[in-house]
N, CA and C atoms as a LAMMPS dump frame, in Angstrom:
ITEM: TIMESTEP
0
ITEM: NUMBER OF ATOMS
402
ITEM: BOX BOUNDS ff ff ff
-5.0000000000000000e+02 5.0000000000000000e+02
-5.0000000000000000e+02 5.0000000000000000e+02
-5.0000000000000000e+02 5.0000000000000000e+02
ITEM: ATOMS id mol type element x y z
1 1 1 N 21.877 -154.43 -342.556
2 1 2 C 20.801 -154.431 -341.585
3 1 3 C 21.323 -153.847 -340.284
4 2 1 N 20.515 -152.955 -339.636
5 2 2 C 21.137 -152.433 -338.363
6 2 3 C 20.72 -153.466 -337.42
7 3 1 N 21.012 -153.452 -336.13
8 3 2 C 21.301 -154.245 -335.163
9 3 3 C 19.414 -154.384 -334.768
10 4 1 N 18.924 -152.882 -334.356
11 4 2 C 17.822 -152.825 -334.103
12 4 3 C 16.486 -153.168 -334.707
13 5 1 N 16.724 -153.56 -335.941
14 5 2 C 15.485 -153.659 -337.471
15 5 3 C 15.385 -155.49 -337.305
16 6 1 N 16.273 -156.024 -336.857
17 6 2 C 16.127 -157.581 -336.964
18 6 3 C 14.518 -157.839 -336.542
19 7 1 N 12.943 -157.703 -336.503
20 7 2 C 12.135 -158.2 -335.924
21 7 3 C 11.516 -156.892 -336.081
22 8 1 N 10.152 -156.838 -336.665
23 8 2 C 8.839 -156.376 -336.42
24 8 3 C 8.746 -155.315 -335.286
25 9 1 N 9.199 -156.572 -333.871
26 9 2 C 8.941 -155.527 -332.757
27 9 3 C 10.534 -154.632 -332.727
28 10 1 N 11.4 -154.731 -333.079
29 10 2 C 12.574 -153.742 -333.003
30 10 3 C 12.404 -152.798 -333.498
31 11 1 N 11.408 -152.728 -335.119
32 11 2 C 10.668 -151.54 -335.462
33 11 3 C 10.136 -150.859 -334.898
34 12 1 N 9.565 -151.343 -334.231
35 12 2 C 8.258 -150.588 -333.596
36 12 3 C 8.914 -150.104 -332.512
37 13 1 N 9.629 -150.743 -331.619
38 13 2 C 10.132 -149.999 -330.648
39 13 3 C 11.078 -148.856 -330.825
40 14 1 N 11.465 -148.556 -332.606
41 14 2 C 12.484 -148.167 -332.315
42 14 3 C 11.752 -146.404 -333
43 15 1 N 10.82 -146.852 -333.441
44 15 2 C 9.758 -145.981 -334.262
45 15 3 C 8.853 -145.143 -332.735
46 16 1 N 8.822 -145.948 -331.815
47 16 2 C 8.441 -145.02 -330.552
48 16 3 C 9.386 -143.992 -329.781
49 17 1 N 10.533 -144.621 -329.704
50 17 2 C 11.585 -144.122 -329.313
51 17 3 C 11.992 -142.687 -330.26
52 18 1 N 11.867 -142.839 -331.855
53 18 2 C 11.81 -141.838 -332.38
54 18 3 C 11.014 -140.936 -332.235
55 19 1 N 10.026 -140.863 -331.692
56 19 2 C 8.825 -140.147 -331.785
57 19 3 C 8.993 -138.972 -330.478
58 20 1 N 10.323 -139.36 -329.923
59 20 2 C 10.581 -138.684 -328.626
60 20 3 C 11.37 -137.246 -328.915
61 21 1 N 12.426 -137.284 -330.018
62 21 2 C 13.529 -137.209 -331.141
63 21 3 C 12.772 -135.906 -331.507
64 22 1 N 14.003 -135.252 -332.204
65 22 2 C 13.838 -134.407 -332.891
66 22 3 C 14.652 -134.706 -334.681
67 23 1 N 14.02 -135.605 -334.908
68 23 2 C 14.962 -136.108 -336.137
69 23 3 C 13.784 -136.791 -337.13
70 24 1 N 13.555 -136.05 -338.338
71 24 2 C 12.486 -136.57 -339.06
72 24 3 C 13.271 -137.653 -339.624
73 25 1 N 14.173 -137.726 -340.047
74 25 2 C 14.969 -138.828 -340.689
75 25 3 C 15.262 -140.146 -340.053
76 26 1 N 15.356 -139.979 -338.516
77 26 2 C 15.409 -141.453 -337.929
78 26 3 C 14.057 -141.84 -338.071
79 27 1 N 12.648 -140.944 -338.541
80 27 2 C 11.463 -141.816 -338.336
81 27 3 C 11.298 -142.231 -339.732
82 28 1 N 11.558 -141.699 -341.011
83 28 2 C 11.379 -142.324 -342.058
84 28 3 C 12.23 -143.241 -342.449
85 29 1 N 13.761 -143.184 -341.776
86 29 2 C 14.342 -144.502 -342
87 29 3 C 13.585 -145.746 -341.467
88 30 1 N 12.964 -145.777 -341.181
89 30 2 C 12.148 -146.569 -340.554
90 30 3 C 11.479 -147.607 -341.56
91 31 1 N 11.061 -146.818 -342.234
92 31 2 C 9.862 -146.98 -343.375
93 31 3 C 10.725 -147.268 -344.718
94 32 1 N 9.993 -148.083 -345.226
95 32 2 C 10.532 -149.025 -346.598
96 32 3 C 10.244 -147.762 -347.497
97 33 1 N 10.969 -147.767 -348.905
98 33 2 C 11.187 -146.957 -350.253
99 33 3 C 9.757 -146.24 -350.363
100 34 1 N 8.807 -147.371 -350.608
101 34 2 C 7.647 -146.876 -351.015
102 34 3 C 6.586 -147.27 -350.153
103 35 1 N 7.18 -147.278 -349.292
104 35 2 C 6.001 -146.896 -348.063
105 35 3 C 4.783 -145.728 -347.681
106 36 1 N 3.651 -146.276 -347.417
107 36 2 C 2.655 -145.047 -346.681
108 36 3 C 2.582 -144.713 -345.638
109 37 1 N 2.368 -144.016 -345.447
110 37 2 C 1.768 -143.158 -343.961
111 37 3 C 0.384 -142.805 -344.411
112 38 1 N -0.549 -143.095 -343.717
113 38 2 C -2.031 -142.575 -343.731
114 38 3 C -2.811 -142.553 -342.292
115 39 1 N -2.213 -141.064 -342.634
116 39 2 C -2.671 -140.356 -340.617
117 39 3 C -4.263 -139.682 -341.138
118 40 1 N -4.777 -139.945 -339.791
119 40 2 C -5.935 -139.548 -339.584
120 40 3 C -5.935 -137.661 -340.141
121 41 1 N -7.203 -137.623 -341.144
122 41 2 C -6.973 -135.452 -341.268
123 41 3 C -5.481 -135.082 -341.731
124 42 1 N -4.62 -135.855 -342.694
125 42 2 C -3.763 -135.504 -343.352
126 42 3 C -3.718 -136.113 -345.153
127 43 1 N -2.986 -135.2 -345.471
128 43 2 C -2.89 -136.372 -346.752
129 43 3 C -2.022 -137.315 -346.716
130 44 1 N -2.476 -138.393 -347.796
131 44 2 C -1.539 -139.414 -347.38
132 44 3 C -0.229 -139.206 -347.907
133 45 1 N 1.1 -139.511 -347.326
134 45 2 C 2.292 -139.272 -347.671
135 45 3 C 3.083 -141.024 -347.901
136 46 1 N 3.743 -141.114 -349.453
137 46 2 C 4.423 -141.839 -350.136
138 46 3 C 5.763 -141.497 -350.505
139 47 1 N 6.339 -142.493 -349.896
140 47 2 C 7.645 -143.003 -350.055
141 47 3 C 8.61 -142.128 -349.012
142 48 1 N 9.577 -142.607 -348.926
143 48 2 C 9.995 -142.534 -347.639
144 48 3 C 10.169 -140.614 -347.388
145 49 1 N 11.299 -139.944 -348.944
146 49 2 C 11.211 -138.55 -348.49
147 49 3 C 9.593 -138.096 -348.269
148 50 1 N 8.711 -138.478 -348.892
149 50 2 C 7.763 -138.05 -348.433
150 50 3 C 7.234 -138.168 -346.957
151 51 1 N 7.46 -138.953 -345.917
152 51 2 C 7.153 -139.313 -344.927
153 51 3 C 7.944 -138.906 -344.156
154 52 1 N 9.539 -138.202 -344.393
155 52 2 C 10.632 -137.819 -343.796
156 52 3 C 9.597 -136.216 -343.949
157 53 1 N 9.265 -135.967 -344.967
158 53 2 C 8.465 -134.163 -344.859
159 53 3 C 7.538 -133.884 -344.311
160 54 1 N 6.553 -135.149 -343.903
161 54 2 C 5.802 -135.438 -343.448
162 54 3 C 5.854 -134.716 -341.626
163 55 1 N 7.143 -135.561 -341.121
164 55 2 C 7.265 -135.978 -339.847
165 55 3 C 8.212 -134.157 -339.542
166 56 1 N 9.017 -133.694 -340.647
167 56 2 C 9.713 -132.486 -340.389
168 56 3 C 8.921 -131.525 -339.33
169 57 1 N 7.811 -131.023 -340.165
170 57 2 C 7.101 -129.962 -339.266
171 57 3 C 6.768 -130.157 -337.987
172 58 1 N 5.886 -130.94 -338.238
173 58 2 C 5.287 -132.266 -336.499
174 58 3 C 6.691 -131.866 -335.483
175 59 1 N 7.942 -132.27 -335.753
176 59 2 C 8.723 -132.238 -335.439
177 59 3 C 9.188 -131.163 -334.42
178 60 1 N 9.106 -130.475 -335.591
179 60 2 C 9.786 -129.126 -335.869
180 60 3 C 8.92 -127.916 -334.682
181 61 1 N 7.365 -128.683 -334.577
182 61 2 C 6.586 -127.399 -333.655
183 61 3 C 6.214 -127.863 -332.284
184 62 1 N 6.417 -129.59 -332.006
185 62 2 C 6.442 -129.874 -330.842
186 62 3 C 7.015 -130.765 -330.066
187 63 1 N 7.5 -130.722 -328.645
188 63 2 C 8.117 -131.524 -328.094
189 63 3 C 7.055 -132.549 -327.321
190 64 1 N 7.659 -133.393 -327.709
191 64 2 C 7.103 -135.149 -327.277
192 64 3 C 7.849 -135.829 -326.296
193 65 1 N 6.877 -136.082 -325.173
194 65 2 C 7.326 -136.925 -324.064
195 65 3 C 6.834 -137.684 -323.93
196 66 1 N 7.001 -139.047 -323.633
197 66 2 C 6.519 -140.155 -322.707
198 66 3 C 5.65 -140.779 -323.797
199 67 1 N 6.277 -141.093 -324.648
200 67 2 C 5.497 -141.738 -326.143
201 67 3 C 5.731 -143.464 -325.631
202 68 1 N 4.385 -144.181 -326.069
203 68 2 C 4.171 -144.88 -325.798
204 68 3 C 3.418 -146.049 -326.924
205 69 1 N 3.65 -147.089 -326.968
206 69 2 C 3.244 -147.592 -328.04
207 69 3 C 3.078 -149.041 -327.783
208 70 1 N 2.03 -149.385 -327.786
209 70 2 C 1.771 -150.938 -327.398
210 70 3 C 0.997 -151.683 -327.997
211 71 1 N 1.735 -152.603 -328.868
212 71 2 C 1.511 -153.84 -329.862
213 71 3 C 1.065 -155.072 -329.265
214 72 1 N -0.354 -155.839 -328.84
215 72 2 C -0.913 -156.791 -328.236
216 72 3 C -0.873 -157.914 -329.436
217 73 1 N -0.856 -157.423 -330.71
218 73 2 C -0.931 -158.314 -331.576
219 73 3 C 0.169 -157.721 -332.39
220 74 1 N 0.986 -158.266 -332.967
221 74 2 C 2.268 -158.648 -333.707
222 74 3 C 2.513 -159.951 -334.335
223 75 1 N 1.875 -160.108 -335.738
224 75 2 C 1.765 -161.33 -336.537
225 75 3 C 2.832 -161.199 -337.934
226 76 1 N 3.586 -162.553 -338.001
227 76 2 C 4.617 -162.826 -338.625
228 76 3 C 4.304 -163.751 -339.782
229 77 1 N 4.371 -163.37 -340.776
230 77 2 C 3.957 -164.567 -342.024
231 77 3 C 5.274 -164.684 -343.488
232 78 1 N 6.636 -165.141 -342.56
233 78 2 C 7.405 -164.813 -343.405
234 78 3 C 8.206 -164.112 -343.903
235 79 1 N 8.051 -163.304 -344.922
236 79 2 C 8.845 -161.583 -344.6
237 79 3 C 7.738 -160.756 -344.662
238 80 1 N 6.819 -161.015 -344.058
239 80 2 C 5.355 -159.823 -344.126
240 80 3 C 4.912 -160.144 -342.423
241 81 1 N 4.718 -158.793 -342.101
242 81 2 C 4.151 -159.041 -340.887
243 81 3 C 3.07 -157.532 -340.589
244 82 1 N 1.852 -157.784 -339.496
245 82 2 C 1.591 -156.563 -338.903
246 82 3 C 1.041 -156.262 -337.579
247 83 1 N 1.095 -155.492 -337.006
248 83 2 C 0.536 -154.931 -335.888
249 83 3 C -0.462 -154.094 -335.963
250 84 1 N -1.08 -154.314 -334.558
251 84 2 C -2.405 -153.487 -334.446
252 84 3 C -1.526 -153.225 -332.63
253 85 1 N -2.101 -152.037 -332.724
254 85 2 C -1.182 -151.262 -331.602
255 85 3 C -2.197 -150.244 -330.871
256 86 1 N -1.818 -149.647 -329.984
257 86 2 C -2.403 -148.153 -329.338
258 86 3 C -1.458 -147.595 -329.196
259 87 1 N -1.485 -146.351 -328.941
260 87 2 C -0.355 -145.191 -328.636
261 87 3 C -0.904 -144.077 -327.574
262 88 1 N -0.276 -143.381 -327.36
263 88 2 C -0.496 -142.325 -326.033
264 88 3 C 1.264 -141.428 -325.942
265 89 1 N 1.209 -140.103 -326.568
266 89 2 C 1.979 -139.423 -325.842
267 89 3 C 1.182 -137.866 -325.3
268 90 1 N 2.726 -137.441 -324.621
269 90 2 C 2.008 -135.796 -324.647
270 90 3 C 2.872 -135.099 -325.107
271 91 1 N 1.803 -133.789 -325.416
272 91 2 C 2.536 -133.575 -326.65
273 91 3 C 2.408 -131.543 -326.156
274 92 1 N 3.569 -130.883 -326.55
275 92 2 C 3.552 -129.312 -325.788
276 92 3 C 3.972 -128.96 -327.314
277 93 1 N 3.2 -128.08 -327.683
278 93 2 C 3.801 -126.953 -328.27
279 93 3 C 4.959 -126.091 -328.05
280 94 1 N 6.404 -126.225 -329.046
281 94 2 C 7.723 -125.619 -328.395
282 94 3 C 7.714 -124.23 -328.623
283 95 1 N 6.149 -123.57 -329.538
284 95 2 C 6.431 -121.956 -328.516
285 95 3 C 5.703 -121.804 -327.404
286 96 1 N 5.412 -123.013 -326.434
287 96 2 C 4.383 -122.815 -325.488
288 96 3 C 2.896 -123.501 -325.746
289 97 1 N 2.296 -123.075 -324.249
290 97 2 C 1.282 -123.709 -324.544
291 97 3 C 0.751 -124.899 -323.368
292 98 1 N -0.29 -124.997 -323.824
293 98 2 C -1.452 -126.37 -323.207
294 98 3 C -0.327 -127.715 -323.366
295 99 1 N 0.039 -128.71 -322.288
296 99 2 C 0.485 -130.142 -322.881
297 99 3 C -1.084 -130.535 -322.916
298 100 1 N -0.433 -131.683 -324.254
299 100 2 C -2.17 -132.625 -324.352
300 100 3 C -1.444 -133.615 -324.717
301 101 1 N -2.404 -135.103 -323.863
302 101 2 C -2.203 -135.779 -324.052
303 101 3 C -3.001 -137.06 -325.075
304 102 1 N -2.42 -137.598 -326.251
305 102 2 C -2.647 -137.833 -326.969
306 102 3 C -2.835 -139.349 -327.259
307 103 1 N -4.094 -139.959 -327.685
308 103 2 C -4.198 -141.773 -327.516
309 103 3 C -4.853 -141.879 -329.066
310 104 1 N -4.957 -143.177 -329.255
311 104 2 C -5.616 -143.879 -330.223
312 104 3 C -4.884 -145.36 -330.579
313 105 1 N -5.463 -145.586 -331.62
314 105 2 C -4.92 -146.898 -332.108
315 105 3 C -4.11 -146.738 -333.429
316 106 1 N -3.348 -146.943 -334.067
317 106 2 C -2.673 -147.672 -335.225
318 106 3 C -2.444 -148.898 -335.736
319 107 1 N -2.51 -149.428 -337.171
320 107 2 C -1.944 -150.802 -338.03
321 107 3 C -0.673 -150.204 -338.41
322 108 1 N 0.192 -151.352 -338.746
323 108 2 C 1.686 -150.846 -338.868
324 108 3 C 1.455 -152.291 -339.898
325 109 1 N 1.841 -152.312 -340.929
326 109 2 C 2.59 -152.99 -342.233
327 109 3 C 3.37 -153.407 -342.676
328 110 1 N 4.3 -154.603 -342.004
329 110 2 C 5.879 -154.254 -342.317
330 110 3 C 6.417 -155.532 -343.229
331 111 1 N 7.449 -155.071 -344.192
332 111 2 C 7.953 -156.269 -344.463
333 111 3 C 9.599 -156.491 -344.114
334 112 1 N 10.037 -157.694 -344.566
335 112 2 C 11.56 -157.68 -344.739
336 112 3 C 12.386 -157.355 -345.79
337 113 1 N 13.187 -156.442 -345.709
338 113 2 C 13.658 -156.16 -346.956
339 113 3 C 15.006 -157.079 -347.513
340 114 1 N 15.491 -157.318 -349.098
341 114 2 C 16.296 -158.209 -348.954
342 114 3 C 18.146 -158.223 -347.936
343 115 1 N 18.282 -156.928 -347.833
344 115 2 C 19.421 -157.356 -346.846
345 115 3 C 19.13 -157.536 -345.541
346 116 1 N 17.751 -158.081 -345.477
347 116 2 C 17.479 -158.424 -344.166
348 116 3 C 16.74 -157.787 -342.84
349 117 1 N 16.527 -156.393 -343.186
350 117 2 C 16.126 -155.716 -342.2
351 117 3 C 14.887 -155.287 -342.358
352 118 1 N 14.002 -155.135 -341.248
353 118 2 C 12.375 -155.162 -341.846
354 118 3 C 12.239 -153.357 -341.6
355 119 1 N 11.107 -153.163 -342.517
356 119 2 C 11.003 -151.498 -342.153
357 119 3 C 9.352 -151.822 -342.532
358 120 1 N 8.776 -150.534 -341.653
359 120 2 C 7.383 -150.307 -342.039
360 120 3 C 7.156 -149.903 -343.691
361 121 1 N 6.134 -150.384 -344.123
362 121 2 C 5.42 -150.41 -345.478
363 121 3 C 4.17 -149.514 -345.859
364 122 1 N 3.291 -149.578 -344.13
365 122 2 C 1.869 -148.971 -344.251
366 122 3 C 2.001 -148.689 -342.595
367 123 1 N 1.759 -147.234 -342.446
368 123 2 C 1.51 -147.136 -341.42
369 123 3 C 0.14 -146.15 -341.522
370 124 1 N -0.968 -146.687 -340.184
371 124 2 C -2.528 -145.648 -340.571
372 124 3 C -2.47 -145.548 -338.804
373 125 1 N -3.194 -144.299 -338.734
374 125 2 C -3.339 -144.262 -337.16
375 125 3 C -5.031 -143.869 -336.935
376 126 1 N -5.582 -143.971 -336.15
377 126 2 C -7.607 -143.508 -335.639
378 126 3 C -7.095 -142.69 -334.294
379 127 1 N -6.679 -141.197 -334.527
380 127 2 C -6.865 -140.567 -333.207
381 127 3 C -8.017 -140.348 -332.727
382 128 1 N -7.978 -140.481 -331.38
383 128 2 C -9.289 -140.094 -330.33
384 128 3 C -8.63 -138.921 -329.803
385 129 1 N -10.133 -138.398 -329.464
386 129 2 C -9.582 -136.6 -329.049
387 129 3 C -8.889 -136.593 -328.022
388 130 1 N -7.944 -135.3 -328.037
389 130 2 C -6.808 -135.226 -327.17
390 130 3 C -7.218 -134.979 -325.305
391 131 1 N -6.566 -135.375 -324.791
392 131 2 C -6.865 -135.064 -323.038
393 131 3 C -5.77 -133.828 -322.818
394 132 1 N -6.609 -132.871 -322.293
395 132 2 C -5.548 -131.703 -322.355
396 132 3 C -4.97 -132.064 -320.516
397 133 1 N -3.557 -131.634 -319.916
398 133 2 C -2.836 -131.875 -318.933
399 133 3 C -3.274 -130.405 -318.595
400 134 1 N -3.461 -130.568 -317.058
401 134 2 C -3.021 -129.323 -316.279
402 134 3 C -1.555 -128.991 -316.474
């Protein structure tokens, strides 16, 4: 178990923090074996390389600042837990371009795995349209 995975919210914080990153792999480590991702206008992506290919491109075409992620509810039932969250970053295209800034809500799914460390299971997000930045 890494230091940071002990707790639901260490996930999550650590899953925002990635989102800053240029590393598809710190965001699917994140995420349990056979975990989902089910983003709004994508297909859904299973199991973790899938969610590591997922996050590559995203990655790969824009830089992310000031990602933000805030869990009001964070419920624990054992080794199962979930959140209902909002998010907000902005987001630039790295050949250029408009920044826009980006909100909505997400559920996050998580359990504990047996050596102890919890990783997301189900993650779904409801984007609302983007606010473009001067």
């Amino acid at each position: 178990m890494t230091p940071e995975h002990r707790s639901p919210a260490d996930v999550l914080a650590s899953f925002n923090r990635a989102l800053g990153g240029e590393d598809p792999r710190a965001l699917a480590e994140l995420f349990a074996d056979d975990a989902q991702l089910l983003f709004a206008n994508r297909a859904p992506a299973v199991g973790r390389d899938a969610i590591r290919e997922h996050w590559a491109p995203i990655l790969a075409a824009n830089v992310t600042t000031d990602p933000e992620l805030t869990c009001p509810i964070v419920d624990v039932h054992a080794d199962d837990a979930y959140a209902a969250c909002s998010y907000a970053e902005t987001v630039r295209l790295r050949a250029g371009g408009e920044a826009r800034r980006l909100h909505g809500r997400s559920v996050f799914f998580l359990r504990r795995e047996p050596d102890g460390a919890w990783r997301i299971r189900l993650a779904m997000n409801s984007p609302a349209p983007p606010d473009p930045i001067g």
